[in-house]
MOPAC internal coordinates of N, CA, C and O (Angstrom, degrees):
PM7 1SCF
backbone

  N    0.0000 0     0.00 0     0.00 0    0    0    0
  C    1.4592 1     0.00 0     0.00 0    1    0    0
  C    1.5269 1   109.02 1     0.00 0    2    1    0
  O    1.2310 1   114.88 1   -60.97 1    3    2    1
  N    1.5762 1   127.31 1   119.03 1    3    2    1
  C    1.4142 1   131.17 1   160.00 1    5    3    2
  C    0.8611 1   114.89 1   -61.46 1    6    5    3
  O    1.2310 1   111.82 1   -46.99 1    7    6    5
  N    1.5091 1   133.03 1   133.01 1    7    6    5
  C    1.7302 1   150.19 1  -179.95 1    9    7    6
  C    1.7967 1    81.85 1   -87.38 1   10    9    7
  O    1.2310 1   122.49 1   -15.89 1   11   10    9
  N    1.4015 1   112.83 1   164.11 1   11   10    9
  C    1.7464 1   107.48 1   150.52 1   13   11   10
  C    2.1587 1    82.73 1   177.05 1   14   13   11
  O    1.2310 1   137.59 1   -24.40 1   15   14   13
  N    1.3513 1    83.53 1   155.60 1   15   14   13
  C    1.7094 1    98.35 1  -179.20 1   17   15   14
  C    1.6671 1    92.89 1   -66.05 1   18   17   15
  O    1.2310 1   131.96 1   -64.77 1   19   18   17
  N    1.5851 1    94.51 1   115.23 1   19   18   17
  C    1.8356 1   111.85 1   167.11 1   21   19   18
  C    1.8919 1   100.53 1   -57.25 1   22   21   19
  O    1.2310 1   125.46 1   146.39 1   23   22   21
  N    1.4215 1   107.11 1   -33.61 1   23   22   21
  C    1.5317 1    98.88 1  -154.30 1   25   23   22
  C    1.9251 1    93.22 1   -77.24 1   26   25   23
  O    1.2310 1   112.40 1   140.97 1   27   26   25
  N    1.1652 1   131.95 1   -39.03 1   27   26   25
  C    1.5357 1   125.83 1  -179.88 1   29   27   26
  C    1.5954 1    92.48 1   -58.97 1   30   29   27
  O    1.2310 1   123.12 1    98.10 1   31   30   29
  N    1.1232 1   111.63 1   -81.90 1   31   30   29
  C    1.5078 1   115.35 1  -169.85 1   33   31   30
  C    1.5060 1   111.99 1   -18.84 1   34   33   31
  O    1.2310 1   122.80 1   125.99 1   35   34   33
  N    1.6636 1   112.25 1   -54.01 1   35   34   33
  C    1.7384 1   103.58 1  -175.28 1   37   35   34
  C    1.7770 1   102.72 1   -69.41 1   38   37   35
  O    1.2310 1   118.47 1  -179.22 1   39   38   37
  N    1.1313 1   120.52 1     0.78 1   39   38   37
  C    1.4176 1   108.67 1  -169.81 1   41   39   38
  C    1.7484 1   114.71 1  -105.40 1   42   41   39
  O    1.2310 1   139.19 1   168.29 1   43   42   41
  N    1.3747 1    80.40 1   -11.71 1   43   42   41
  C    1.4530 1    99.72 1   157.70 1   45   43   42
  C    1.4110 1   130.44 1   -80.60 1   46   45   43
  O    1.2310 1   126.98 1   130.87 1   47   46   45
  N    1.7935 1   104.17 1   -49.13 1   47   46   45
  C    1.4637 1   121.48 1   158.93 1   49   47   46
  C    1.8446 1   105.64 1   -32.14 1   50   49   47
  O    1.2310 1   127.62 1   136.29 1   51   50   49
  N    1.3885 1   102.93 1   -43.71 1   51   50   49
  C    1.6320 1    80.35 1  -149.14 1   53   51   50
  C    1.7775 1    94.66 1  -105.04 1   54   53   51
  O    1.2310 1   128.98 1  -148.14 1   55   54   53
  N    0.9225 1   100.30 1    31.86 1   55   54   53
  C    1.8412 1   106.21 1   161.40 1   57   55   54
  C    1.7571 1   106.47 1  -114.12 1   58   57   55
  O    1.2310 1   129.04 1   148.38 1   59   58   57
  N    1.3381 1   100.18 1   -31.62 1   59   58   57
  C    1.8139 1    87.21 1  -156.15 1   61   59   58
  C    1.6154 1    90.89 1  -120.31 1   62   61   59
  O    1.2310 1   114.93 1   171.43 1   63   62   61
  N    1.0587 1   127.22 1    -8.57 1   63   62   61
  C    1.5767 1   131.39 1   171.57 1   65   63   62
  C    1.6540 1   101.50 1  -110.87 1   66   65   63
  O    1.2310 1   119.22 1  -106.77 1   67   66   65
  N    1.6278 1   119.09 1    73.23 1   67   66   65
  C    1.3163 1   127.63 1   176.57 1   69   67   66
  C    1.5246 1   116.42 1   -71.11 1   70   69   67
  O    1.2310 1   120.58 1   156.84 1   71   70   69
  N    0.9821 1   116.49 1   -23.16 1   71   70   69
  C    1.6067 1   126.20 1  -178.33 1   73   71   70
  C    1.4663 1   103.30 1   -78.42 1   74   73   71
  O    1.2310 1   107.98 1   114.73 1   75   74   73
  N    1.0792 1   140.06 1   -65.27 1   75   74   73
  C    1.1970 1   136.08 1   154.28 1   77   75   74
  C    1.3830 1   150.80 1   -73.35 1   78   77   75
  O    1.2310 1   117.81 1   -31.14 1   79   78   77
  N    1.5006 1   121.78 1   148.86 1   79   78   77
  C    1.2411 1   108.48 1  -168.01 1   81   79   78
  C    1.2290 1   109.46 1   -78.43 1   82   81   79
  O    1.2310 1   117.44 1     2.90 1   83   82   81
  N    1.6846 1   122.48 1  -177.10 1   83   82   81
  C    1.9750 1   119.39 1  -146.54 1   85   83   82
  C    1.5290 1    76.85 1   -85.69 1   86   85   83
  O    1.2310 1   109.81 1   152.43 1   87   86   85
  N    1.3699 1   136.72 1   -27.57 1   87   86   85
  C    1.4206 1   121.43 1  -162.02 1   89   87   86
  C    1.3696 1    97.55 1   -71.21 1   90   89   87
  O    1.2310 1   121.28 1   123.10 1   91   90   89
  N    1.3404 1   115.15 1   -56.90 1   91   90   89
  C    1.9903 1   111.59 1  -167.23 1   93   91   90
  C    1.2971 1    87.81 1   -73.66 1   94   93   91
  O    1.2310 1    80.65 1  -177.56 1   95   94   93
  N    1.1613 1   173.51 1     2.44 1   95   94   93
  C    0.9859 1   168.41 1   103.82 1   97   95   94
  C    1.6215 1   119.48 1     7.27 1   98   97   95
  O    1.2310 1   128.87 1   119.23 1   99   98   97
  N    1.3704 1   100.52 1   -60.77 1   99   98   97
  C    1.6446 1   111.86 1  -171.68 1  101   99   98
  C    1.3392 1    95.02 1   -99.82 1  102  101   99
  O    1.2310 1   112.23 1  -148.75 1  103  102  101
  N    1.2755 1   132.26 1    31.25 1  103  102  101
  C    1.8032 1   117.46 1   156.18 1  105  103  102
  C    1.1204 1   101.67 1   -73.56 1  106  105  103
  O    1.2310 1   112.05 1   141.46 1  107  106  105
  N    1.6567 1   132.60 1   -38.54 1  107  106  105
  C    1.0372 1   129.44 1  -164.52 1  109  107  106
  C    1.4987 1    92.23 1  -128.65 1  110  109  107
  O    1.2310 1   120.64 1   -77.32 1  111  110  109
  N    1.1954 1   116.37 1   102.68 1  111  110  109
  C    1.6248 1   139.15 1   173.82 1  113  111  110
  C    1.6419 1   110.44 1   -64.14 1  114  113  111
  O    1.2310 1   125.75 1   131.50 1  115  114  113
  N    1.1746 1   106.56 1   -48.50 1  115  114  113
  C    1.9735 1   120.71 1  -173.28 1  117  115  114
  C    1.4896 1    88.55 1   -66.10 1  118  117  115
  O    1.2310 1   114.61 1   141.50 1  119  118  117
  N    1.4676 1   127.81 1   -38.50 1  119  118  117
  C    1.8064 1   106.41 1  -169.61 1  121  119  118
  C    1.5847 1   115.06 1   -83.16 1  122  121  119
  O    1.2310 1   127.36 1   154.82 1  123  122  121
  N    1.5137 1   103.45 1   -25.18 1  123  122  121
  C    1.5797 1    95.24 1   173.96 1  125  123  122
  C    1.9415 1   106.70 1   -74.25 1  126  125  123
  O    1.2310 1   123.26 1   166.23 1  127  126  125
  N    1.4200 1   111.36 1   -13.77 1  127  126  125
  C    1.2166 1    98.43 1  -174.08 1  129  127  126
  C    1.6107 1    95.24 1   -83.60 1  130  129  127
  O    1.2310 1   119.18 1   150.18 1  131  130  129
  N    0.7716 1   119.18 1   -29.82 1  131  130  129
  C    1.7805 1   126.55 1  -157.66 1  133  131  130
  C    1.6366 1    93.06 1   -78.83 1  134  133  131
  O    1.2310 1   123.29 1   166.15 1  135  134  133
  N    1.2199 1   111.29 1   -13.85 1  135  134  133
  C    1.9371 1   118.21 1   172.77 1  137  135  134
  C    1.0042 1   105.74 1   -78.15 1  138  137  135
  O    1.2310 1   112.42 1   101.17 1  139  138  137
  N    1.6356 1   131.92 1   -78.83 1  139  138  137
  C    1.0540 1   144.79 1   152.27 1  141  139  138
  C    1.9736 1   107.05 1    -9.59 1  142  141  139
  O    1.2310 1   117.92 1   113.76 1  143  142  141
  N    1.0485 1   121.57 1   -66.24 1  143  142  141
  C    1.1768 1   100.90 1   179.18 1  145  143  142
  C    1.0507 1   128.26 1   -89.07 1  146  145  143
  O    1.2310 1   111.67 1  -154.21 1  147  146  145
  N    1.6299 1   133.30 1    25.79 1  147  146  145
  C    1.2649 1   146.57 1   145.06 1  149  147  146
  C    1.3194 1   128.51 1   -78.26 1  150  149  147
  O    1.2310 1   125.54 1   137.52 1  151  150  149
  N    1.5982 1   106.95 1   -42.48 1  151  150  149
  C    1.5275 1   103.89 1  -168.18 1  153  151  150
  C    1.9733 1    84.99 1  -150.93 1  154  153  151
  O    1.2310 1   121.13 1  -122.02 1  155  154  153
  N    1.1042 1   115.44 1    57.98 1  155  154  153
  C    1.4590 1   109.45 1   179.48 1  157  155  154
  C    1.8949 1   100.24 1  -117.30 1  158  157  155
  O    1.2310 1   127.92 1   -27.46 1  159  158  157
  N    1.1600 1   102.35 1   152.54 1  159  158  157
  C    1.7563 1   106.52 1   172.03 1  161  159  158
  C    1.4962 1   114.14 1   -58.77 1  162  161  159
  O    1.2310 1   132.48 1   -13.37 1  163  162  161
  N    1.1829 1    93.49 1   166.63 1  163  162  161
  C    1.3579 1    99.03 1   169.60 1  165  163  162
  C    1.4023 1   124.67 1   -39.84 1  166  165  163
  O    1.2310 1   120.44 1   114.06 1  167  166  165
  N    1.4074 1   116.76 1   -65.94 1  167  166  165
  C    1.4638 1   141.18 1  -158.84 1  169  167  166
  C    1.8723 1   106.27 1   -81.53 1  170  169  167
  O    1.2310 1   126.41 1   155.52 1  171  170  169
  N    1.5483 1   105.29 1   -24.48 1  171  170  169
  C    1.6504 1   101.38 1   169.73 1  173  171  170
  C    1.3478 1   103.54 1   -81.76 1  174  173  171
  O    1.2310 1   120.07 1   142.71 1  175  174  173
  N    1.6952 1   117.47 1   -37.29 1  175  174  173
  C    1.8511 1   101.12 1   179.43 1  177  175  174
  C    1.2715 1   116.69 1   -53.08 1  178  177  175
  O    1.2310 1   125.92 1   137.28 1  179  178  177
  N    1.5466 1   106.22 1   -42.72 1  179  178  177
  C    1.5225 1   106.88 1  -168.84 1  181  179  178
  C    1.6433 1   112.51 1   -72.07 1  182  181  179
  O    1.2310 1   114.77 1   168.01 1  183  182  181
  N    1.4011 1   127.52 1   -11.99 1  183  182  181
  C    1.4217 1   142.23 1  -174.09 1  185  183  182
  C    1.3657 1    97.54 1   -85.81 1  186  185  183
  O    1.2310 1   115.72 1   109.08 1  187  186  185
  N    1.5067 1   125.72 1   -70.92 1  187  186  185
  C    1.6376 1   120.71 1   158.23 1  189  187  186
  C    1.4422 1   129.73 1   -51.42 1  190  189  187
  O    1.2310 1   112.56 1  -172.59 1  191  190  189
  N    1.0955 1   131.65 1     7.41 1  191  190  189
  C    1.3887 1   132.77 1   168.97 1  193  191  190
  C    1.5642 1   102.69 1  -111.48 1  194  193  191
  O    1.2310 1   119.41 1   153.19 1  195  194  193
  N    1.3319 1   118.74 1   -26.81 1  195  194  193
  C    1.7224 1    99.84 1   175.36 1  197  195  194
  C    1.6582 1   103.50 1   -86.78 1  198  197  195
  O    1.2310 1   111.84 1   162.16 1  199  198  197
  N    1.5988 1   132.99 1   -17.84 1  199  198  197
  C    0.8772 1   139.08 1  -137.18 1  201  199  198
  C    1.6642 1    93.84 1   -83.33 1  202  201  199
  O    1.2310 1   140.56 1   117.26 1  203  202  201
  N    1.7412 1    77.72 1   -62.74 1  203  202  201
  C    2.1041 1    88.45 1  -178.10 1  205  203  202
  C    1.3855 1   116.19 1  -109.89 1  206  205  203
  O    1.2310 1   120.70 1  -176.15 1  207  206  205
  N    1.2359 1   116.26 1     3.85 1  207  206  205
  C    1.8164 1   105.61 1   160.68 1  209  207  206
  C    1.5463 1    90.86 1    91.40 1  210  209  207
  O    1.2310 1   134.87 1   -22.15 1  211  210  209
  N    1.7342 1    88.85 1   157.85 1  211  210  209
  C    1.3108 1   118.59 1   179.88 1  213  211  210
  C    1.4925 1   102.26 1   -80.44 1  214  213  211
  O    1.2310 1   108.74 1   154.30 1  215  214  213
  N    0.6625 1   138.67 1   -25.70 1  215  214  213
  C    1.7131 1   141.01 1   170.86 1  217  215  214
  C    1.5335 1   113.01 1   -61.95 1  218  217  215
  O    1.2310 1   121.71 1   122.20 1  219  218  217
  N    1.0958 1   114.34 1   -57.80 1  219  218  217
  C    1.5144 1   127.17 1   169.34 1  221  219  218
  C    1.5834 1   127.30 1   -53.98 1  222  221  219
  O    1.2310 1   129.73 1   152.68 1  223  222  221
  N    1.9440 1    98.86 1   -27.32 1  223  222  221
  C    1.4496 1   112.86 1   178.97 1  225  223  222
  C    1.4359 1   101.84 1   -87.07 1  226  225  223
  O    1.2310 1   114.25 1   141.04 1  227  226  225
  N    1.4503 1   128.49 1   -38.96 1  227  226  225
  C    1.1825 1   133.07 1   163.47 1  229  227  226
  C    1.5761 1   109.14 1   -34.75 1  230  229  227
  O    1.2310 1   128.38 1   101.74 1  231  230  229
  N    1.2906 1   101.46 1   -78.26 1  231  230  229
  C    1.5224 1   107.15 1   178.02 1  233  231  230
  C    1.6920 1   102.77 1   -51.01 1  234  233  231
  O    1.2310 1   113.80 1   132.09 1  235  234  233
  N    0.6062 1   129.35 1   -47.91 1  235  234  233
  C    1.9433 1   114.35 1  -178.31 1  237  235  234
  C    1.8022 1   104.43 1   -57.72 1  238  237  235
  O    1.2310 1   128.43 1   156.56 1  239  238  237
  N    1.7938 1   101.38 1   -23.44 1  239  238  237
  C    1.8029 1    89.54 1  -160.02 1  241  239  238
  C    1.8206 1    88.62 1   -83.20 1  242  241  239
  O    1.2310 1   124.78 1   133.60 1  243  242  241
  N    0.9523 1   108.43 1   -46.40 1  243  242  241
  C    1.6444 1   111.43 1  -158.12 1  245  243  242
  C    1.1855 1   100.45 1   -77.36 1  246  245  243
  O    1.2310 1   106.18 1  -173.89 1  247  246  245
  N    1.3342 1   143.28 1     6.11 1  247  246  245
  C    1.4447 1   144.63 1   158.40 1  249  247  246
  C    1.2620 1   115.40 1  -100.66 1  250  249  247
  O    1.2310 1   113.72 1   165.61 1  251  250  249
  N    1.7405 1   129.48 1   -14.39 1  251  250  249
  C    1.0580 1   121.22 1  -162.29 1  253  251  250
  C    1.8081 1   114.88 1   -52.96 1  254  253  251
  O    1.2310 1   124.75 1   -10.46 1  255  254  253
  N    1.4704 1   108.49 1   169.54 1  255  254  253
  C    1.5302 1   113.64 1  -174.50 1  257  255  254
  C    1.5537 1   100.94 1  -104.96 1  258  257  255
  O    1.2310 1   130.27 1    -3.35 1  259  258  257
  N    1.3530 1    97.79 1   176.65 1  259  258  257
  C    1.9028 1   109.33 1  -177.38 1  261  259  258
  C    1.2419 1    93.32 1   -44.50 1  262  261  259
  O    1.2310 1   110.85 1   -22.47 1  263  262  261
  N    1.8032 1   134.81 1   157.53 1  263  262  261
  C    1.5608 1   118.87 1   151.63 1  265  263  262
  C    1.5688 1   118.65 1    74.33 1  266  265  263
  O    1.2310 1   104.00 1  -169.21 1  267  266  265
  N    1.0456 1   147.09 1    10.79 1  267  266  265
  C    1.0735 1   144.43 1  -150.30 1  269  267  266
  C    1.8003 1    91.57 1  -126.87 1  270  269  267
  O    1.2310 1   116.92 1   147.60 1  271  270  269
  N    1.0493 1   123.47 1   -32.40 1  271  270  269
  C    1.7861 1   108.04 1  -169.29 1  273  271  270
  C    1.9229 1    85.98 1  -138.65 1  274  273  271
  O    1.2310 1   127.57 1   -53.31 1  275  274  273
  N    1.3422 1   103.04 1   126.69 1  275  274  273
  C    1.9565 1    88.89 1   161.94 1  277  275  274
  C    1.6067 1   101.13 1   -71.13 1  278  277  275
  O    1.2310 1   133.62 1    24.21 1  279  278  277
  N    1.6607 1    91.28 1  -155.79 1  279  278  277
  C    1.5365 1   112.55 1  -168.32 1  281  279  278
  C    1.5203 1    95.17 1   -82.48 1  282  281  279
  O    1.2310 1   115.02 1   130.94 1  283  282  281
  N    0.9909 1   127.06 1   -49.06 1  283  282  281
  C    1.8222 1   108.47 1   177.64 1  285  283  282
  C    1.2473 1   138.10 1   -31.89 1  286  285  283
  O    1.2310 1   128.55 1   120.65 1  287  286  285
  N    1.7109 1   101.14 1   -59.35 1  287  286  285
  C    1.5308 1   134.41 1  -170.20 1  289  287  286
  C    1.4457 1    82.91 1   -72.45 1  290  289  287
  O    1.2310 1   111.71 1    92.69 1  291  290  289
  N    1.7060 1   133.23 1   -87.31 1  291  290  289
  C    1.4850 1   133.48 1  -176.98 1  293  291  290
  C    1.6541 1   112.22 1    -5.09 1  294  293  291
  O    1.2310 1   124.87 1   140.20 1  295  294  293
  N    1.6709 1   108.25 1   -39.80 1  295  294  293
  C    1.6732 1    92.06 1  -152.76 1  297  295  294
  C    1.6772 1    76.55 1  -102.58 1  298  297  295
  O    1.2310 1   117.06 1   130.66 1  299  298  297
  N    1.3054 1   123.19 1   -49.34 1  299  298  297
  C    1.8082 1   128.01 1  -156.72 1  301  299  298
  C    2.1917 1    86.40 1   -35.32 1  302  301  299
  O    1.2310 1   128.09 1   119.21 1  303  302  301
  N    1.8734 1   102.03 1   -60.79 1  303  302  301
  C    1.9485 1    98.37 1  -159.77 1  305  303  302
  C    1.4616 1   102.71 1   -62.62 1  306  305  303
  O    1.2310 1   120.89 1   147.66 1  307  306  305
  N    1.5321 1   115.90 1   -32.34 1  307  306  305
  C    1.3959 1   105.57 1   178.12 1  309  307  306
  C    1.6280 1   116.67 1   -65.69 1  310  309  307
  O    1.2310 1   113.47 1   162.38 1  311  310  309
  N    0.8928 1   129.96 1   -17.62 1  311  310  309
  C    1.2905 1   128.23 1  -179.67 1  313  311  310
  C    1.9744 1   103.02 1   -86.44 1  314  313  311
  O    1.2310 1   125.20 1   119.14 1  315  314  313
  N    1.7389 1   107.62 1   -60.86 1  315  314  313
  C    1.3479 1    90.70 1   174.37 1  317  315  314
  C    1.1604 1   138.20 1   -82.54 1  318  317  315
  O    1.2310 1   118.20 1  -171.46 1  319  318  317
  N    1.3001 1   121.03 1     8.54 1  319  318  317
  C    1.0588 1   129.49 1   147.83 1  321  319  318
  C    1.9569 1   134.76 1   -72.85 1  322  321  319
  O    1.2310 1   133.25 1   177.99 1  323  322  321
  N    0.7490 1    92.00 1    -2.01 1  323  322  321
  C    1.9432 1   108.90 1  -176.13 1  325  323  322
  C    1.4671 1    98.80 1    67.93 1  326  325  323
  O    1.2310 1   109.27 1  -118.27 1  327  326  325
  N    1.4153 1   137.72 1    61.73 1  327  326  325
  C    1.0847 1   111.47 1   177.21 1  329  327  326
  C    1.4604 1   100.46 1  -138.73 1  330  329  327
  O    1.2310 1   125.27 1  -157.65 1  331  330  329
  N    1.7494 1   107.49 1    22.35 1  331  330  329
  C    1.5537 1    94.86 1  -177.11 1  333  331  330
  C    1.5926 1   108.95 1  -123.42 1  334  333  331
  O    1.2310 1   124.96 1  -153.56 1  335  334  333
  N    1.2282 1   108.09 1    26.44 1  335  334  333
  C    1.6454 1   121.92 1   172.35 1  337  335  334
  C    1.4799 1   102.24 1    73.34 1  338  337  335
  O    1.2310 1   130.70 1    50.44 1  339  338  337
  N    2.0308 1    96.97 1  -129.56 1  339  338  337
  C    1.2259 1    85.76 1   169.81 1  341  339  338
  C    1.3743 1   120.93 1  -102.92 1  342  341  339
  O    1.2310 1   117.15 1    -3.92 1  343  342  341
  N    0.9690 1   123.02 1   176.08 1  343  342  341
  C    1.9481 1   124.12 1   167.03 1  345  343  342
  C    1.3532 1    98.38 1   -28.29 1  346  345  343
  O    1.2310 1   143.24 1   -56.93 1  347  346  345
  N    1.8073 1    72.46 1   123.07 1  347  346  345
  C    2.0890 1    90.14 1   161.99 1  349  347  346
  C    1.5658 1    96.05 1    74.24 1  350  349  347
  O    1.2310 1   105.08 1  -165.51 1  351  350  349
  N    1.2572 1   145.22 1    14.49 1  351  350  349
  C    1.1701 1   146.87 1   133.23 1  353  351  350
  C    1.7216 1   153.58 1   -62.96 1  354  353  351
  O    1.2310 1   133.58 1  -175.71 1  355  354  353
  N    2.0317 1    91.35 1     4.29 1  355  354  353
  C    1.2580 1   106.49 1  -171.85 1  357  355  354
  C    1.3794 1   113.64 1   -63.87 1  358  357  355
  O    1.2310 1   120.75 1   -49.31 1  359  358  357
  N    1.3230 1   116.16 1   130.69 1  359  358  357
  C    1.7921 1   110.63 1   168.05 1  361  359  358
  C    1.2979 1   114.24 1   -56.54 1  362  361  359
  O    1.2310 1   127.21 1   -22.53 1  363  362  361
  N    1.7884 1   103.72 1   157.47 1  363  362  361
  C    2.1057 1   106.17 1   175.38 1  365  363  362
  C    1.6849 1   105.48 1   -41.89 1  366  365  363
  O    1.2310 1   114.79 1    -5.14 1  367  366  365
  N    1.0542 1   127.49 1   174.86 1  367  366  365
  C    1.2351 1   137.64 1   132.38 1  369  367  366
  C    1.1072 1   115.71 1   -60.27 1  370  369  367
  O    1.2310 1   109.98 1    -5.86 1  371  370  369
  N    1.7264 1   136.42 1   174.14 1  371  370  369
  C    1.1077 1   142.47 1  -143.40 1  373  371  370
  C    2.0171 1    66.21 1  -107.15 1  374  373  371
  O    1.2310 1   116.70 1   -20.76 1  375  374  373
  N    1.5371 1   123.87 1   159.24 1  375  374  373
  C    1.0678 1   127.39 1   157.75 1  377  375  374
  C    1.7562 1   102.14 1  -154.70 1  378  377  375
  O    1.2310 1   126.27 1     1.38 1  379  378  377
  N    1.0990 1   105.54 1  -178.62 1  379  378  377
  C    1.9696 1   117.10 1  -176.01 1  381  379  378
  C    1.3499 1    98.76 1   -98.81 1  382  381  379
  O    1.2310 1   130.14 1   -52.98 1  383  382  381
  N    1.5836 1    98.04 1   127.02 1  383  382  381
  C    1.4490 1   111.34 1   169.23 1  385  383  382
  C    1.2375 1   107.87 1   -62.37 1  386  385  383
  O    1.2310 1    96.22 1    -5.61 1  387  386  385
  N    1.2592 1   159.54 1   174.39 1  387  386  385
  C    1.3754 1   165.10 1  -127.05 1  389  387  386
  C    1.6082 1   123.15 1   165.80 1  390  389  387
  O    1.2310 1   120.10 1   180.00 1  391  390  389

């Protein structure tokens, strides 16, 4: 289990989780992070990556849901994260069976 300051996290919630408020926001902690590492600034990735670890971002990448990271973000964590082998090894994105 990652410890991390609830109070940054909701302040994050309520920039990059606009649909919801910072409270419904942090029921699910991994999706405001999984925001943050889709479409977050510079200085919040780097604030959520020392906050909860590369282990934890792992676990946010390899769980992500349909929609949750485009094609940029998908390949940028798979790469810094070590989880995309070698070049040109990124897994699909999560997509809808059909």
């Amino acid at each position: 289990m990652v410890t991390f300051d609830k109070e940054i996290l909701k302040r994050l919630a309520g920039k990059y989780v606009w649909w919801k408020t910072p409270d419904e926001a942090m029921e699910m902690p991994e999706r405001v992070v999984a925001q943050v590492m889709n479409i977050g600034d510079y200085d919040d990735v780097l604030l959520v990556a020392d906050m909860m670890g590369d282990d934890y971002l792992r676990d946010v990448l390899t769980h992500a849901e349909i929609g949750q990271f485009n094609a940029r973000s998908w390949n940028y964590w798979h790469y810094r994260l070590g989880l995309a082998g070698e070049p040109g090894q990124v897994p699909p994105m999560p997509k809808r069976n059909t």
